[in-house]
C-alpha positions, 0 to 999 in steps of 0.5 A: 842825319836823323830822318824823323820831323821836329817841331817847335815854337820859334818864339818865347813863352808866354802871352802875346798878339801872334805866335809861332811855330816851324815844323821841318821833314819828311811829314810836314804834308801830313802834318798839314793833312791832320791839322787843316784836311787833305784838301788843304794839304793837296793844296800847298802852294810854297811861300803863299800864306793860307788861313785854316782853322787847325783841329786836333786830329784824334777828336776834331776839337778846334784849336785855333784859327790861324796862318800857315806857310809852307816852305818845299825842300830845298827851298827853306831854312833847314833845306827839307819841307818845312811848315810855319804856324801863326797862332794867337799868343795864347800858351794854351793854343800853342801847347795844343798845337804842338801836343797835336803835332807831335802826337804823329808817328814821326814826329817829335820835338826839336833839340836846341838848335836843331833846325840851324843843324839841319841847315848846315848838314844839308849846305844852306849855310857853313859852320862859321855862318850857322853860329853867327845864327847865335849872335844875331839872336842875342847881340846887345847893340847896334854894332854887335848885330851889324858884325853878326849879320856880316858873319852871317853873310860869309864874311868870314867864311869867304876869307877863311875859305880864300885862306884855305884855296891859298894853302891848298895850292901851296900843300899842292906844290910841295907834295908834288917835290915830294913826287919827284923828290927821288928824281930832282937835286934838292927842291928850290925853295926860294920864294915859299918863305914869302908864300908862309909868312903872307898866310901867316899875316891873313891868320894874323889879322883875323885871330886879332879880331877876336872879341869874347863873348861875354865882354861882348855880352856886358851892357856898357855902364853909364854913371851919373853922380854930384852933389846932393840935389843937383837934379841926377835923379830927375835927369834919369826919369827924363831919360826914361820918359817915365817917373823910375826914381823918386825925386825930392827937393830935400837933399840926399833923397838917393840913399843908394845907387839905382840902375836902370837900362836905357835904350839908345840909337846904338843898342842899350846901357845900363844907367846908374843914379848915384847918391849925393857926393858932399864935402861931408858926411851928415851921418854914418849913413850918408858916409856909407851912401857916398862910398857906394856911389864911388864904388860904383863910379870905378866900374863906370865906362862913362862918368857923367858929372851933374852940376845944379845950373840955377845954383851953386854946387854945395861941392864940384867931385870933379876927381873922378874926371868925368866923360861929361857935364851936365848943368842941370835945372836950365829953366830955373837959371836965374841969368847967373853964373851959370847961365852966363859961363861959357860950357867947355866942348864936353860940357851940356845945359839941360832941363829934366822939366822942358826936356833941354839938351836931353837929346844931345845928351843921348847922342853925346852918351850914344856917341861915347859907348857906341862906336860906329864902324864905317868900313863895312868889311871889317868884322871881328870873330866871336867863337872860342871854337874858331879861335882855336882853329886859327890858333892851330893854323898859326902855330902851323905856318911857324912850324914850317917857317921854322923849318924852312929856316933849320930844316927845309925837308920838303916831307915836313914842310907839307905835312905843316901845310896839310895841317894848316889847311885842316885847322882852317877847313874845321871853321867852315865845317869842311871838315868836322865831328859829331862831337863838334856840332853837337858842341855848338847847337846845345847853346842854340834855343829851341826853335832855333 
């Protein structure tokens, strides 16, 4: 592992109240030593937060007042001496910093996702748990990081490295026929078809759970549409707690559809207002309008219909089957039919002026495009790299079924096996290249 120390900032660019920044290796004393004196360096106490005003080491210039916490080897992230800086949010100061830092012999910047490399090659985590790092950073809902932070935990690495243990005792046994192979009558292999296809079941099940990342990564979509002048428009600004879209009482205001992202218990969406849907068109731009806003519906993960609740629709576009209903402009119900209709189970009264049923409409949305998972064992995998791993392990496990059923030699039968155990090693990081790991922490940012 490349001896040198790194540095660099583990938030984004740009201005805010506090930044910050981790240093990692042998020189994170004397990085405190140039930055802060040595008395602040004879000082370090792990895990106690200190305030020092940092100077550039070559001309004493002050660079900024700030906290820093030292963390000792092999008590930190990385498992080295690591330093961490809280510098106001000024890219000024933390160019300076960093400047500073690394204008000392031994010091340079960090690669992406070097720190988490570190990490692994010195045991704080495996493989399977430094690429979750990943997924915790940049899940897109509630549910996604829940499953990353399990990942994280070793969920995975505890039932692939259970997995592994199995086949490593049945590697075990059938090496050790192959011992005694010369010595015996032919081995007895009743029972090792069980043995075979209850691996095979364990790998099964986990390589099911396989989500893509970039289905993972796809904000789910929302659509609200009706007729022209139902209240769509005034529904998404009530939504957003914010005049976004222009509203009118003239009819067909909404020429084109607007999307706008909207924060909910289970993570965000994607809205979308859409313009008017008439029986007929007014003109050749209305006719264009109203075919975007069905374009649009066709990708929708969920169809929100809105009906004028104070009066009637100029038409009900109920064709594309909505998820929802939504009466709108309740605080203008006049007591009439749309006041006096009893609303089906999927169906809601709402007010973008009073803020009616605006809650229940979240939930409703939240509930739909968001599901909650109970069991807080199951976790699905995410990495095409595991994947792969697993894929091997299966078609392992069939080539020695396959075996044992046409031609039970016990030689190739515990080659299979070695190379099941092998695939299942690689998701751990047991076993592992350079090419691999350089592979996964390219992806990772820097400070990460």
């Amino acid at each position: 592992m490349d001896s040198q120390t790194i540095v660099a900032p583990m938030t984004p660019a740009g201005v805010s109240a506090v930044a910050a920044l981790r240093v990692s290796g042998t020189r994170v004393r004397d990085v405190v030593a140039a930055l802060f004196g040595e008395r602040a360096a004879k000082s370090l106490e792990p895990r106690r937060a200190s305030l020092g005003t940092a100077r550039d080491p070559k001309n004493g210039k002050l660079i900024d007042s700030l906290l820093f916490l030292f963390f000792e080897g092999p008590n930190s992230y990385t498992g080295e001496d690591v330093l961490e800086l809280y510098p106001h949010g000024n890219p000024l100061i933390v160019r300076e910093l960093l400047q500073a830092i690394r204008g000392l012999d031994g010091v340079r910047l960090a690669e992406p996702g070097e720190f988490t490399r570190r990490a692994f090659l010195n045991g704080k985590m495996d493989l399977a748990q430094a690429e979750s790092v990943a997924d915790v950073i940049h899940s897109a809902n509630r549910a996604e990081l829940e499953n990353a932070h399990r990942l994280l935990g070793g969920a995975l690495s505890k039932r692939v490295s259970t997995l592994a243990e199995q086949v490593k005792d049945i590697s075990a046994r059938l090496e050790l026929d192959v011992d005694f192979a010369e010595e015996e009558a032919d081995p007895d292999f009743a029972g090792w078809q069980e043995k075979f296809e209850n691996v095979r079941e364990s790998i099964r099940k986990i390589l099911e759970s396989f989500h893509n990342k970039a289905s993972l990564g796809r904000l789910p979509l929302a659509v609200l549409y009706g007729a022209p002048n139902a209240g769509k428009s005034s529904l998404v600004n009530a939504l957003l707690g914010e005049d976004r879209i222009l509203v009118s009482d003239i009819p067909g205001t909404t020429r084109d559809f607007v999307e706008v992202r909207l924060f909910l218990p289970g993570g965000e969406i994607r809205l979308v207002d859409t313009a008017g849907i008439a029986d007929k068109a007014t003109d050749a731009l209305d006719a264009l309008s109203m075919q975007k806003s069905r374009e649009v519906l066709e990708e929708a993960d969920m169809k929100i219909l809105v009906v004028d609740g104070a009066h009637d629709s100029e038409c009900d576009p109920r064709a594309f089957e909505p998820d929802f209903i939504v009466y709108s402009k309740s605080d203008l119900s006049d007591g009439g039919s749309g006041a006096a209709m009893t609303l089906a189970e999927n169906a809601l009264r709402i007010s973008s002026k009073t803020g009616e049923g605006l809650d229940a409409l979240r939930m409703a949305i939240n509930g739909r495009l968001f599901k909650e998972n109970s069991n807080s064992e199951d976790f699905w995998i995410t990495s095409e790299r595991e994947k792969t791993c697993l894929e091997e392990a299966l078609a392992g496990v069939d080539r020695a079924l396959d075996l044992l059923r046409n031609n039970p030699a016990v030689e190739l039968l515990a080659f299979e096996m070695q190379v099941v155990r092998r695939a299942l090693q690689s998701i751990t990081g047991e076993i592992s290249s350079e090419d691999i790991l350089q592979s996964i922490f390219a992806g990772f940012c820097i400070g990460k």
